[in-house]
N, C-alpha and C positions, 0 to 999 in steps of 0.2 A: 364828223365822218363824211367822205364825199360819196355819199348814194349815186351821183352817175356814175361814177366810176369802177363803182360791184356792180351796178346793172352790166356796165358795159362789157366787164369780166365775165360775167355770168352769160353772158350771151355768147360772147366769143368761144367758152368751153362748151356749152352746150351745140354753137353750129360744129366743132369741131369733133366732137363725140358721135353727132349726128351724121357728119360727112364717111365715117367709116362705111365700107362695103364686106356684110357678112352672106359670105355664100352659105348657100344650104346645100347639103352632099345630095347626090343623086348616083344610080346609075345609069348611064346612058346607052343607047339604042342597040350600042356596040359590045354592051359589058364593061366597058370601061368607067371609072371614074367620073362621075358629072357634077356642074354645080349650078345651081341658079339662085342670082342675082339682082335686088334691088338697086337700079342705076339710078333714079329717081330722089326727090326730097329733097333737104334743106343742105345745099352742100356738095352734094351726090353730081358726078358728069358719067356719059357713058363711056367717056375717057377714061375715069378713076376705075370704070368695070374690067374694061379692056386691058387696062395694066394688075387688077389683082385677076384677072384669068391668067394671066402670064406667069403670077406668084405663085398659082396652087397648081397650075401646069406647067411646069420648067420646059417640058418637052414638046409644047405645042397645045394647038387647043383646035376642036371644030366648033361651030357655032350652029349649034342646034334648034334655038330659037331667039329674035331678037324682036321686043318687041317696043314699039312707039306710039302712042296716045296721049291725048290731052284730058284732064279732067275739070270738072268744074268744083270750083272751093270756097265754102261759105265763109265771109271773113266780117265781121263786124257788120253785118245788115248788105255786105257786098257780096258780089259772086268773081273771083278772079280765075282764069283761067291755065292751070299748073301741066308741066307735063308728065309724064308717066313710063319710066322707060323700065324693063326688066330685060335680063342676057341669060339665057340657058345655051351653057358649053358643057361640051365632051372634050376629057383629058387626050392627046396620043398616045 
């Protein structure tokens, strides 16, 4: 059996699973429809946010808060520095 090869399977489904963006429903400021957003993580752009606002609002969207930080991330005796983005929108 060639073990790089399920590793490497195994990863690729795993970034791929992980690249999904699940909004979480809100109501926003307006009454309307809201959702916020993990743009962040292994996979994640706030591109890929940007366009499922667009999915779960056909009709437009405002952008109630958008937010951008860096964290710092313990990785094997290291510290790497990851960034951190979340998008809370309101439906029109």
């Amino acid at each position: 059996m060639n073990y790089k090869f399920i590793a490497l399977a195994s990863v690729s489904l795993l970034l791929v699973s992980c690249a999904t963006i699940d909004p979480i429903t809100l109501k926003g400021p307006n009454g309307n429809q809201g959702y916020s957003m993990r743009c962040s993580g292994m996979g994640r752009t706030l591109e890929m946010c940007y366009q499922k606002a667009g999915e779960v609002c056909p009709k437009g969207y405002n952008i109630m808060r958008q937010d951008n930080s860096t964290v710092a991330v313990p990785i094997n005796g290291s510290i790497i520095a990851a960034p951190q983005r979340n998008l809370t929108i309101e439906c029109k």
